[in-house]
C-alpha positions as CSV (number, residue, x, y, z in Angstrom):
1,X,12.0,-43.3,22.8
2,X,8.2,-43.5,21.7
3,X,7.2,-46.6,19.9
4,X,6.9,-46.2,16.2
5,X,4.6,-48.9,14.9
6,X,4.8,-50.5,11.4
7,X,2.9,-48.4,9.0
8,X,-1.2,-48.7,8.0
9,X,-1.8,-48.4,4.4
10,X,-5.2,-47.1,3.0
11,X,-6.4,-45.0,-0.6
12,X,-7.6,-42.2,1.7
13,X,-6.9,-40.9,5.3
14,X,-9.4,-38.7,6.2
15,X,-7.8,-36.5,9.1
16,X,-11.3,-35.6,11.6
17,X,-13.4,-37.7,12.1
18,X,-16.4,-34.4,12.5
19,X,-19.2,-34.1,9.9
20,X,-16.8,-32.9,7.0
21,X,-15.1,-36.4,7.3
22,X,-17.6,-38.5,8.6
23,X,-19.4,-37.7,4.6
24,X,-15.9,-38.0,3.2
25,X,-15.6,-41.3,4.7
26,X,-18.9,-42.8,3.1
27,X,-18.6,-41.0,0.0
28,X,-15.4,-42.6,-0.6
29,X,-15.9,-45.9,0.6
30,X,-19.3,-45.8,-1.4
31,X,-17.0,-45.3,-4.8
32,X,-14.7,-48.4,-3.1
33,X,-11.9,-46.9,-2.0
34,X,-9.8,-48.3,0.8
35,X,-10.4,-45.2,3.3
36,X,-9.0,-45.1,7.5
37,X,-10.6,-42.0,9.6
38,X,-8.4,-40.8,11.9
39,X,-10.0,-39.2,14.7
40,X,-8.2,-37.8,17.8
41,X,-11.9,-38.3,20.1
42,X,-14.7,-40.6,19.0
43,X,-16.6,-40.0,15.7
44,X,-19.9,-40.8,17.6
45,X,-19.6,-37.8,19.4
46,X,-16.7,-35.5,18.1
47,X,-16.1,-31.8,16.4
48,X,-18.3,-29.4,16.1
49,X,-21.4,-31.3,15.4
50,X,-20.8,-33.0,18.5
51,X,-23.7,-32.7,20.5
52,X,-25.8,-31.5,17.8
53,X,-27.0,-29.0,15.3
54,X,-30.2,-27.2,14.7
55,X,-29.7,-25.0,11.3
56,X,-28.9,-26.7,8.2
57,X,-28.7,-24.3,5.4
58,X,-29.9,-25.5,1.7
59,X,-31.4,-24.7,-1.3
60,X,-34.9,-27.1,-1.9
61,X,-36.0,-26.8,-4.9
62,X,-39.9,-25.1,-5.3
63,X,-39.2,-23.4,-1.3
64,X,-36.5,-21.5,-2.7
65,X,-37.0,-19.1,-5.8
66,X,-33.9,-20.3,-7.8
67,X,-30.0,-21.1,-6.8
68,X,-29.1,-17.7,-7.4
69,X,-31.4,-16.4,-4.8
70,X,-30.5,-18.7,-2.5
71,X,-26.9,-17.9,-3.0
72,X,-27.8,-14.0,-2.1
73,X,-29.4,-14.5,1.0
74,X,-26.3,-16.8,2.1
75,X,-24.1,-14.3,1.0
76,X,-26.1,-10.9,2.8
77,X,-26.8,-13.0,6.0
78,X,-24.0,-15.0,7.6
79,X,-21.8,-16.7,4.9
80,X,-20.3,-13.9,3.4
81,X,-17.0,-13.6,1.4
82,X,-17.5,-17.7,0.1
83,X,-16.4,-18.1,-3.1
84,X,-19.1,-18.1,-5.6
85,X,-17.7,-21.1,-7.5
86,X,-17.6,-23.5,-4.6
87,X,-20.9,-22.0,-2.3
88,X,-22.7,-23.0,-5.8
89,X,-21.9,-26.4,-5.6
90,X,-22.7,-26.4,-1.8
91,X,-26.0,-24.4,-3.0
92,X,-27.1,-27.4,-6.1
93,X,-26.2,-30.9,-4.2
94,X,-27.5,-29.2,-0.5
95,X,-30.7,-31.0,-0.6
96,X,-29.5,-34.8,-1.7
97,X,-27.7,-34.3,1.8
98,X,-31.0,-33.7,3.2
99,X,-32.7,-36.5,1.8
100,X,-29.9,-39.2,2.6
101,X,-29.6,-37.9,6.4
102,X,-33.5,-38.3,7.0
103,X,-32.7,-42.2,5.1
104,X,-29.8,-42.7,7.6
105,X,-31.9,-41.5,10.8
106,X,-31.6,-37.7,11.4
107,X,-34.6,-35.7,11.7
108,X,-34.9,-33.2,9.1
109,X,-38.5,-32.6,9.9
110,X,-38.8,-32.5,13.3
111,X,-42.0,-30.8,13.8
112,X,-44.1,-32.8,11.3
113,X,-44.1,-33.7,7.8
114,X,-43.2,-30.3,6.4
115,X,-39.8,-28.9,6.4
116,X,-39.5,-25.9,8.1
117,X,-37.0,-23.0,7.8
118,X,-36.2,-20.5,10.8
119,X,-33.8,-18.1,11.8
120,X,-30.5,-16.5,10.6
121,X,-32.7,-14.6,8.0
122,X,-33.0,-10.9,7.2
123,X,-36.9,-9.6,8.3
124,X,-39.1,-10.2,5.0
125,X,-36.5,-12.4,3.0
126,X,-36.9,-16.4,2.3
127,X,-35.2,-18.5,4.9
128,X,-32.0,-20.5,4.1
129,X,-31.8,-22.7,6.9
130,X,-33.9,-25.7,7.7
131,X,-34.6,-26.7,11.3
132,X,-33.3,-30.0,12.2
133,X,-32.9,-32.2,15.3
134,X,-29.1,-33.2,15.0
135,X,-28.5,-34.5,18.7
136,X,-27.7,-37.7,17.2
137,X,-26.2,-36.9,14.0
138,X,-22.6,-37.9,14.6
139,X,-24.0,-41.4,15.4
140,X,-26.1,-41.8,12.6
141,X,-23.0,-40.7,10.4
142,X,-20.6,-42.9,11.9
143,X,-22.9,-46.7,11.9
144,X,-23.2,-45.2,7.8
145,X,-19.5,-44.8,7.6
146,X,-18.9,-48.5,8.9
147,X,-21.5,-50.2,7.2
148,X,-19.8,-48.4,3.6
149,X,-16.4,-50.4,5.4
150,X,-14.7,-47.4,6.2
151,X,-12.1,-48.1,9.3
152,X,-12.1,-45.8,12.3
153,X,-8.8,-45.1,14.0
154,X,-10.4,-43.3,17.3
155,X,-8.3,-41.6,19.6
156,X,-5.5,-41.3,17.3
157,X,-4.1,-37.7,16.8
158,X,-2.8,-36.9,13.5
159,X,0.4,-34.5,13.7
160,X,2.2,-34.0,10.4
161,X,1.8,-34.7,6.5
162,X,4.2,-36.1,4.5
163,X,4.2,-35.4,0.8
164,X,7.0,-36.4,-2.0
165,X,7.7,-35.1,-4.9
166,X,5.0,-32.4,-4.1
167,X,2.3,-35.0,-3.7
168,X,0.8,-35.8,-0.3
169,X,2.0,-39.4,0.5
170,X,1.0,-39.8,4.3
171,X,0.9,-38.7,7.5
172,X,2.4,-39.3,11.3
173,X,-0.1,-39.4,14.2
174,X,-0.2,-40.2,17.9
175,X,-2.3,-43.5,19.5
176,X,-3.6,-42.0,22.6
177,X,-5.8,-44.8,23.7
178,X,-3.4,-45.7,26.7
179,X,-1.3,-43.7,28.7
180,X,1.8,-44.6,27.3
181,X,1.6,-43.0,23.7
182,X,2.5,-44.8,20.3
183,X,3.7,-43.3,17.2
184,X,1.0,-44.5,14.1
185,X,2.3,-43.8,10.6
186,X,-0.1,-44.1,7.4
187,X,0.9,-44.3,4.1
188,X,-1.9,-42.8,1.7
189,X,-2.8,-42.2,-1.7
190,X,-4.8,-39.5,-0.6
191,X,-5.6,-37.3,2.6
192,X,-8.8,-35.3,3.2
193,X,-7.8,-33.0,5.9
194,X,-11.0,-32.1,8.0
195,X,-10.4,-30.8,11.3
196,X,-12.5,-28.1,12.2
197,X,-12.5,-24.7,13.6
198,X,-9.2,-23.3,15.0
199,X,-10.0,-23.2,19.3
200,X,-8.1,-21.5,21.8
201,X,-5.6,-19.3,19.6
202,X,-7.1,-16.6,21.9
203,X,-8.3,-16.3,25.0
204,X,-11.8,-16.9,26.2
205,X,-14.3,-14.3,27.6
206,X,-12.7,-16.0,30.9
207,X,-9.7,-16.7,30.6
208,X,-8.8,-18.9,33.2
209,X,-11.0,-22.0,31.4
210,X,-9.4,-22.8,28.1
211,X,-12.2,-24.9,27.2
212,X,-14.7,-22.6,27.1
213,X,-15.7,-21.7,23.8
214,X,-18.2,-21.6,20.9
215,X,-16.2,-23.9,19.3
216,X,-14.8,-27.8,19.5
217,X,-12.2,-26.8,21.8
218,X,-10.2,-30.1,20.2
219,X,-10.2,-28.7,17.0
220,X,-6.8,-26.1,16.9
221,X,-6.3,-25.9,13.6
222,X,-3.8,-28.9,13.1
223,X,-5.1,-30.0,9.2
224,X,-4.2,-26.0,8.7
225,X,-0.6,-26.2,9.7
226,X,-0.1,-30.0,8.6
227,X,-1.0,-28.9,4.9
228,X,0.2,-25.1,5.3
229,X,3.7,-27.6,6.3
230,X,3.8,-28.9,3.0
231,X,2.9,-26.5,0.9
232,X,-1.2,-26.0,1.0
233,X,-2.1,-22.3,0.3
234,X,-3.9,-21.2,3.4
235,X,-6.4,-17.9,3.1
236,X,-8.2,-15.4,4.6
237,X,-5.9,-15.5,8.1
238,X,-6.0,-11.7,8.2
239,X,-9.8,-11.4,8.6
240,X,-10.6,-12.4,12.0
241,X,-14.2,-13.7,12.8
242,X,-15.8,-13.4,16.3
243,X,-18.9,-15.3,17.8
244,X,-21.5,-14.0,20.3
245,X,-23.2,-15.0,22.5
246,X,-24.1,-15.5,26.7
247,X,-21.8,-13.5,28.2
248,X,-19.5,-16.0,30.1
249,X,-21.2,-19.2,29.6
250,X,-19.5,-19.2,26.0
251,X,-21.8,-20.9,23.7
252,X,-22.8,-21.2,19.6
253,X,-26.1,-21.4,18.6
254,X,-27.0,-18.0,18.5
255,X,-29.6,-18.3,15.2
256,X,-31.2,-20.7,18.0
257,X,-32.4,-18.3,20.6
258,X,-35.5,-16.0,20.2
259,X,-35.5,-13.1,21.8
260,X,-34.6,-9.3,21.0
261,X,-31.6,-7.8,21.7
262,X,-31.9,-4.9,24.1
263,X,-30.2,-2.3,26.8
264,X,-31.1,-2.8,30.6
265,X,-34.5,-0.4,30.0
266,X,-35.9,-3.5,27.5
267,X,-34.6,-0.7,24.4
268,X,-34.1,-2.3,21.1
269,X,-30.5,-2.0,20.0
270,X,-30.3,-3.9,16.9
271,X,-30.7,-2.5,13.1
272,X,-34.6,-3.6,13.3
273,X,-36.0,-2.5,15.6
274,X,-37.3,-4.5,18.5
275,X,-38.5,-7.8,16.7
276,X,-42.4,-8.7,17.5
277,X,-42.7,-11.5,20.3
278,X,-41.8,-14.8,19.5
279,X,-39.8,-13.8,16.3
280,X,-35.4,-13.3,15.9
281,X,-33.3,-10.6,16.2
282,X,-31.0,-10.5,13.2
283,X,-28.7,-8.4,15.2
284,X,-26.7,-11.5,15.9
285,X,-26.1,-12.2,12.9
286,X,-25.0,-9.4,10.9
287,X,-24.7,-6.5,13.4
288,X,-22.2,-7.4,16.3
289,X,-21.0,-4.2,16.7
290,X,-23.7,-3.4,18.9
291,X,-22.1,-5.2,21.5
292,X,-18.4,-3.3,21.6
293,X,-20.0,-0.2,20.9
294,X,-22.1,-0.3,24.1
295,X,-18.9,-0.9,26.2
296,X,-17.2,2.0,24.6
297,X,-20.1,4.4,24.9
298,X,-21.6,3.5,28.3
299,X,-25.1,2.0,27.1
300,X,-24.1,-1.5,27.8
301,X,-24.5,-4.2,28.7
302,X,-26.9,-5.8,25.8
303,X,-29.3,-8.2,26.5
304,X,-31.3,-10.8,25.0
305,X,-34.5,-10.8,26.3
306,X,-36.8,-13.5,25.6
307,X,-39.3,-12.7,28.2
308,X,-42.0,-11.1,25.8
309,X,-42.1,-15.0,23.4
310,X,-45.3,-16.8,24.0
311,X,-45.6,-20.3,25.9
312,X,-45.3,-21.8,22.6
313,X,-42.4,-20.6,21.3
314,X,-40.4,-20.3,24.4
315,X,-40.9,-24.3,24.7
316,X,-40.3,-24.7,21.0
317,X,-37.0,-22.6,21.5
318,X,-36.0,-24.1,24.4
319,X,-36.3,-27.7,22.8
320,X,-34.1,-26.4,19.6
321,X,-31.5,-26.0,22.6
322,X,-31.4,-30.1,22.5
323,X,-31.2,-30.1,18.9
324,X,-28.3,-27.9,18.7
325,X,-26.4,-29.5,21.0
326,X,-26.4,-26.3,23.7
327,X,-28.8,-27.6,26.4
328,X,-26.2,-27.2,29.4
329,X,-27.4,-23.5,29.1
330,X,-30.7,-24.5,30.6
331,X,-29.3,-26.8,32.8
332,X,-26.6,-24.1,34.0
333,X,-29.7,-21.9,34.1
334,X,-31.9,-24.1,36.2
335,X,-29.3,-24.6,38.8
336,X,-29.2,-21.2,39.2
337,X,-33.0,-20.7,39.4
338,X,-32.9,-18.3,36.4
339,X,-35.8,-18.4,34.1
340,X,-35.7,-17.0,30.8
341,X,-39.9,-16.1,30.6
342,X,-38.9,-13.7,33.6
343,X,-34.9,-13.0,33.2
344,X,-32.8,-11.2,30.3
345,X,-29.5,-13.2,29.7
346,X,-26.8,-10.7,29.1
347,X,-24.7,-11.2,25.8
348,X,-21.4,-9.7,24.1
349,X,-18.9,-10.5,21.8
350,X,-16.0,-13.6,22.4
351,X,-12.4,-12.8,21.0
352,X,-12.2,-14.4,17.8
353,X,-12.0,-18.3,16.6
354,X,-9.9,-19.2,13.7
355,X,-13.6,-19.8,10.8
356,X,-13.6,-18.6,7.4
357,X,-10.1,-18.8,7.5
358,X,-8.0,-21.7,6.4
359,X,-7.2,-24.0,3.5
360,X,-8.1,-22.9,0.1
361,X,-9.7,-25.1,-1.7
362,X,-11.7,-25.6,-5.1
363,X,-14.7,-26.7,-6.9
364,X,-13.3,-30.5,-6.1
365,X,-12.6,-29.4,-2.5
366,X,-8.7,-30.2,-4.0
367,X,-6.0,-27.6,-2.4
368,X,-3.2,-26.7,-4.5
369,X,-0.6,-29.9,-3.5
370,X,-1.8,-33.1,-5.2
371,X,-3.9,-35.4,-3.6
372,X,-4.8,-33.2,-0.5
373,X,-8.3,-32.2,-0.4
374,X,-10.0,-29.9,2.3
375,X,-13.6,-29.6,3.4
376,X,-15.7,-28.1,6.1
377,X,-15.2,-25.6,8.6
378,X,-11.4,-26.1,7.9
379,X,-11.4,-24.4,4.7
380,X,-11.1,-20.6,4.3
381,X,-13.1,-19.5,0.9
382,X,-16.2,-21.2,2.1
383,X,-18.6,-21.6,5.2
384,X,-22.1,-22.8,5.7
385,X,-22.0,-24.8,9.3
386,X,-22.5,-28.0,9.7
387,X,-24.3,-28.2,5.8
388,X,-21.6,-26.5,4.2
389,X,-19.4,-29.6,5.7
390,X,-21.5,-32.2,4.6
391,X,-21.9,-31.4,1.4
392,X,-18.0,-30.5,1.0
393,X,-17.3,-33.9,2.7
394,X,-19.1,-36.0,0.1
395,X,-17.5,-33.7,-2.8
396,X,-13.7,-34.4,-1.3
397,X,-14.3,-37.8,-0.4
398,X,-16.0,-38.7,-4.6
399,X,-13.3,-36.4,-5.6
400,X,-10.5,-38.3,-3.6
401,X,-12.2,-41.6,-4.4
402,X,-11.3,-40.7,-8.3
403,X,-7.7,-39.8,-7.9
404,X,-6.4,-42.5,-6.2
405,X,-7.7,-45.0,-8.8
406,X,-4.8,-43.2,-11.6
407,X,-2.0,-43.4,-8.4
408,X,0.2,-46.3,-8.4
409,X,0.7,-47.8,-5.2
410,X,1.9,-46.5,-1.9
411,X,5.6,-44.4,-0.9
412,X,7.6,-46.3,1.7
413,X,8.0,-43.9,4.4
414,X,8.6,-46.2,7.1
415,X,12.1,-44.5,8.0
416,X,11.3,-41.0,6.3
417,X,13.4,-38.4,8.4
418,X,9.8,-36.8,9.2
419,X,9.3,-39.8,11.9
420,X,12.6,-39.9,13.0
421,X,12.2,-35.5,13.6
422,X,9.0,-36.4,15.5
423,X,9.7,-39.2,17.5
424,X,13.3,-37.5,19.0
425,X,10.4,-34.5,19.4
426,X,7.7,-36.0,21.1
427,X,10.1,-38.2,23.3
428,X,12.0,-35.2,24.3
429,X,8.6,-33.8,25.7
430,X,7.7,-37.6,27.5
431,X,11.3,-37.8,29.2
432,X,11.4,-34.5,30.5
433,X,11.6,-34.4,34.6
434,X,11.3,-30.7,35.3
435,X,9.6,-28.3,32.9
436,X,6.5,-26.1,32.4
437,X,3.0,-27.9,31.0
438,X,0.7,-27.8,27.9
439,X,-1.4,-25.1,29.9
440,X,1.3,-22.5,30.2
441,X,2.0,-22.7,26.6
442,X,-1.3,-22.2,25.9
443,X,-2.5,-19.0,27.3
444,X,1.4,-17.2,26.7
445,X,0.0,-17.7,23.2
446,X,-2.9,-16.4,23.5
447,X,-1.9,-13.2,25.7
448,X,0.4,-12.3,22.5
449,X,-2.4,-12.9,20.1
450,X,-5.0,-11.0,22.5
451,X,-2.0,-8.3,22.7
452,X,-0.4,-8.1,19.0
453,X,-3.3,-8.8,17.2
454,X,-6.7,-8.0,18.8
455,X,-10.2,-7.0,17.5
456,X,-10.9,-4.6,20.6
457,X,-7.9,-2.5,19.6
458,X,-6.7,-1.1,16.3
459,X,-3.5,-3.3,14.4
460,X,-0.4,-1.9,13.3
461,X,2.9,-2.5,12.2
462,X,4.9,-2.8,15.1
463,X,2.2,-4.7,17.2
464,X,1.8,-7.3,14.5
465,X,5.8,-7.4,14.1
466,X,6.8,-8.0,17.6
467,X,4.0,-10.7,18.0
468,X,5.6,-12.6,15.1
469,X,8.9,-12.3,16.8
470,X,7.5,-13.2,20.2
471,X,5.6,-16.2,19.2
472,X,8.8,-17.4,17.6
473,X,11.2,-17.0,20.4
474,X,8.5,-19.1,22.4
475,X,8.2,-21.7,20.2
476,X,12.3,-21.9,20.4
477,X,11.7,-21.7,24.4
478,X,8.7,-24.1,24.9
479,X,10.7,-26.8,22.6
480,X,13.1,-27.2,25.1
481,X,10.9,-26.6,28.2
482,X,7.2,-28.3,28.0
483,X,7.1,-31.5,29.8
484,X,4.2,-34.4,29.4
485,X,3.5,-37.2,31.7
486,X,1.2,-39.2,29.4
487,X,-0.6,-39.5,25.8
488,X,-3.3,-37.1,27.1
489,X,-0.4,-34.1,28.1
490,X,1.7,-35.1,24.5
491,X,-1.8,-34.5,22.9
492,X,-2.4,-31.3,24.4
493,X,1.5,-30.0,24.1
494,X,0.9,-31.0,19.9
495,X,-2.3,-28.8,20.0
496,X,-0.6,-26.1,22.0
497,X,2.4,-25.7,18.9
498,X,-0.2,-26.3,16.7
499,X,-2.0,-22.9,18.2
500,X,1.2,-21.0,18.2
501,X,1.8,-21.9,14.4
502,X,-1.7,-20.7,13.8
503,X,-1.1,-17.6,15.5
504,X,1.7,-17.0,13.4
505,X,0.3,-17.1,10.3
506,X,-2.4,-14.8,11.5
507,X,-0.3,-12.0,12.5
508,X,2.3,-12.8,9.1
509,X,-1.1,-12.7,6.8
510,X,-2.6,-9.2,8.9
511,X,1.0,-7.6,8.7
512,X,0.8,-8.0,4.6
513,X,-2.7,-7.2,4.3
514,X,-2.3,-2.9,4.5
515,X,-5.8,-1.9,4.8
516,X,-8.8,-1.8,7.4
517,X,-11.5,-4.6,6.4
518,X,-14.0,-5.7,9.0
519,X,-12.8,-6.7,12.1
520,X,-8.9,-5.9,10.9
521,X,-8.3,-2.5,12.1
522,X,-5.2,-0.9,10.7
523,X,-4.4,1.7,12.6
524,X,-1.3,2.8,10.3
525,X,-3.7,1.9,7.2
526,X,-7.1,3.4,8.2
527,X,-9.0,2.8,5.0
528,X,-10.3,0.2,3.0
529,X,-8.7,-0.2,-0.6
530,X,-12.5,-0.9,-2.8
531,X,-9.6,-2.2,-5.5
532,X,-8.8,-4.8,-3.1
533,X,-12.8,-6.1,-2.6
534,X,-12.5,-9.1,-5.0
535,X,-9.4,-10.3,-3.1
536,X,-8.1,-12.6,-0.5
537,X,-4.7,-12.7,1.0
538,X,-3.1,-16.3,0.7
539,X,0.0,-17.0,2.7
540,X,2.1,-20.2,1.5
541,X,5.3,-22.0,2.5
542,X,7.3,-21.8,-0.7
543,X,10.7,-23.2,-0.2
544,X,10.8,-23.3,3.6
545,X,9.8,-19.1,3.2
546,X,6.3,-17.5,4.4
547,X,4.8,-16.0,1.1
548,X,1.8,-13.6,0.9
549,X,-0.2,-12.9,-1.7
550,X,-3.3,-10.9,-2.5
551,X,-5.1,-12.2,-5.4
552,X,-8.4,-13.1,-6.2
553,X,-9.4,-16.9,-5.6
């Protein structure tokens, strides 16, 4: 059996050790709480921020015409659907994030002493993000975090909360700094639950390499089905959200290329027009249907074509690539003696990643169950990027920092049943001699999600039915089949469930949601009900049931 060591006591366990938690982690410690990141990587260069960011939307008081207007450009350009309440929050405390970055080492002005906004903005309306180098950002967050006396628990996988009395109380995790894995339990007062985008719940543009994605390809959505597990209410599963971008080479940054989006001829397909040289095409932000539409009709591929940008700005764009952490495109693109001032890089749409869709949260970044807070790209009523996670980080992490101090000491959980569940568990998986690996798991769950509940063909009742009932008799299967030889496979086999429990509450939360909206296409529900435009459908575990809801947050 796995080793289950004695239990770690803190105020806080921040769960992702990414942006989101990295600020929850100074925040807190800042306001003197006792606070432990968990992080399943390294902070120094983990989640989505990883290797960088390049966009960091906020509102700066005298650039900016007022918060309101700043909060209307987010919402027509590529944060829409946030909730008002919490994206004005985000909107009034943006720019103290801006400030204390440049303090702790990040350039927020790296092309002189001006800040300067480009890209994901609408032709003739004020920008909303600033242009940042962030190639070192997840360092300069993590010396801040220890020097506040925050402890960080790196390559330690968090698995499961554990809440009493409908409070969260603590969690179980997995060390998976040796080969040989160890069970870590925390008792908490508190647990911010940060972990990023959902990865891998479908399949990529090629299939055959899980890990290529927009995304974190760690994150999969594990603080989603931890909380959903004990009661969070989880939101917006239904509407799925798909990136673009290079074709194959699957990549974010998309607000970071300059170029015009285009047929084969050099035609302008967008809503614009062809952009003048040297400016952005807000096709790729707010009109992706160009890209599935020329597959249906024939006109494809689409292009980005950055041939026409002048020396200057090809060179200023091509240095944003560092900044955003996306510079293995030039390298791929070097090795392969293309050149973007001669060559158009053809682009299309990826099959979705789980973003805007997740734990509901509040003004407090507080979910529903006591003492669990959310923040950043995990949370599903509001996204702004890697600013959207900072600033949410520092809210949870004061916010958490505050309730712990009326909580009276810490729950004994040593010997709660949840341990003893996951230890039999993740044993069974470590001792088994013959079986099938984390892999196989993987893409049978995505070939029902790609199948059952797709964005390239229309959703229905039936389709969404069976792939609830398949993804359930696989879980039943893969329980008794997956095998791990190390901490690294266990790891991987914990993400793989983790995918298949997202993927389930996708398809229960698109079955109950009997419209068309966006990218869920009802086939057996055409139409989309205006009455329903003010509201989100939550799904919640209520008494070991799946409960939907439509209501407005």
């Amino acid at each position: 059996m796995i080793k289950i060591n004695a239990p770690k006591q803190c105020d806080i366990l921040i769960v992702g050790g990414g942006t989101a938690g990295l600020m929850a982690a100074i925040a807190a410690a800042k306001k003197g709480a006792k606070v432990i990141v968990a992080e399943k990587a390294d902070t120094r260069r983990s989640g989505g921020g990883a290797t960088g960011n390049d966009h960091f939307g906020c509102y700066i008081p005298g650039y900016h015409e007022s918060v309101d207007a700043f909060m209307r450009e987010l919402e027509q350009g590529m944060c829409k659907g946030a909730d008002p309440k919490v994206q004005r929050i985000f909107a009034e405390r943006s720019f103290e994030i801006v400030k204390d970055w440049e303090e702790w080492g990040i350039n927020m002005r790296p092309f002189g002493e001006e800040y300067v906004f480009e890209g994901h903005t609408l032709p003739g309306h004020p920008a909303c993000f600033l242009k940042i180098d962030g190639r070192d950002q997840k360092k300069c967050l993590t010396n801040e975090a220890k020097k506040w006396g925050a402890v960080i628990d790196n390559r330690t996988s968090v698995t499961r909360y554990i809440s009493r009395d409908g409070r969260v109380v603590g969690a179980i995790a997995i060390d998976i700094s040796k080969a040989e894995p160890e069970i870590k339990v925390y008792e908490a007062k508190s647990i911010i639950s940060v972990t990023g985008t959902g990865a891998r719940v479908y399949p990529s543009v090629a299939p055959s390499c899980l890990f290529n994605v927009a995304n974190c390809p760690a994150g999969t959505g594990t603080g989603r089905v931890a909380s959903y597990e004990i009661g969070a209410t989880m939101v917006n599963f239904d509407k799925p959200r798909a990136h673009i971008g290079p074709r194959y080479f699957v990549r974010g940054g998309k607000g970071t290329w300059i170029g015009a989006c285009c047929d084969a001829e050099g035609n302008a397909v967008g809503i614009a027009g062809r952009p003048e040289p040297g400016e952005q095409d807000i096709t790729t932000d707010i009109c992706h249907d160009v890209f599935d539409l020329s597959k249906k009709n024939g006109t494809g591929p689409v292009f980005m074509d950055c041939t026409e940008n002048p020396t200057s700005i090809m060179e200023h764009m091509k240095e944003c690539f560092y900044s955003e952490g996306i510079s293995s495109l030039l390298d791929a693109m070097d090795q392969q003696g293309i050149r973007l001032e001669e060559d158009m890089i053809e682009w299309g749409r990826y099959l979705p990643h789980i973003q805007y869709s997740g734990t509901c949260i509040n003004e407090k970044c507080e979910t529903n169950v006591p003492g669990l807070y959310s923040a950043g790209d995990e949370c599903g009523n509001f996204f702004c990027g890697v600013s959207g996670a900072a600033v949410t980080g520092r809210i949870a992490g004061e916010n958490a920092a505050e309730y712990v101090k009326a909580v009276d000491g810490y729950v004994d959980i040593a010997d709660a049943p949840e341990i003893r569940e996951a230890q039999e568990f993740y044993s069974s998986l470590m001792e088994r001699k013959e079986g099938s690996y984390w892999e196989e798991l993987n893409h049978a769950v995505q070939n029902i999600m790609r199948d059952y509940a797709s964005i390239e063909t229309p959703r229905s009742e039936t389709l969404l039915s069976c792939g609830v009932y398949y993804l359930e008799e696989l879980d039943q299967i893969a329980r008794k089949r997956i095998k791990c030889a190390n901490s690294h496979e266990l790891m991987r086999a914990l993400e793989a469930f983790d995918i298949l429990a997202l993927g389930r509450l996708i398809l229960l939360s698109a079955l109950a949601r009997k419209e068309s909206r966006g990218l869920h296409k009802r086939v057996d529900y055409p139409y989309t009900n205006p009455l329903w435009n003010p509201l989100s459908m939550t799904i919640q575990k209520v008494d070991g049931k799946d409960c939907t809801e439509m209501k407005k947050i």
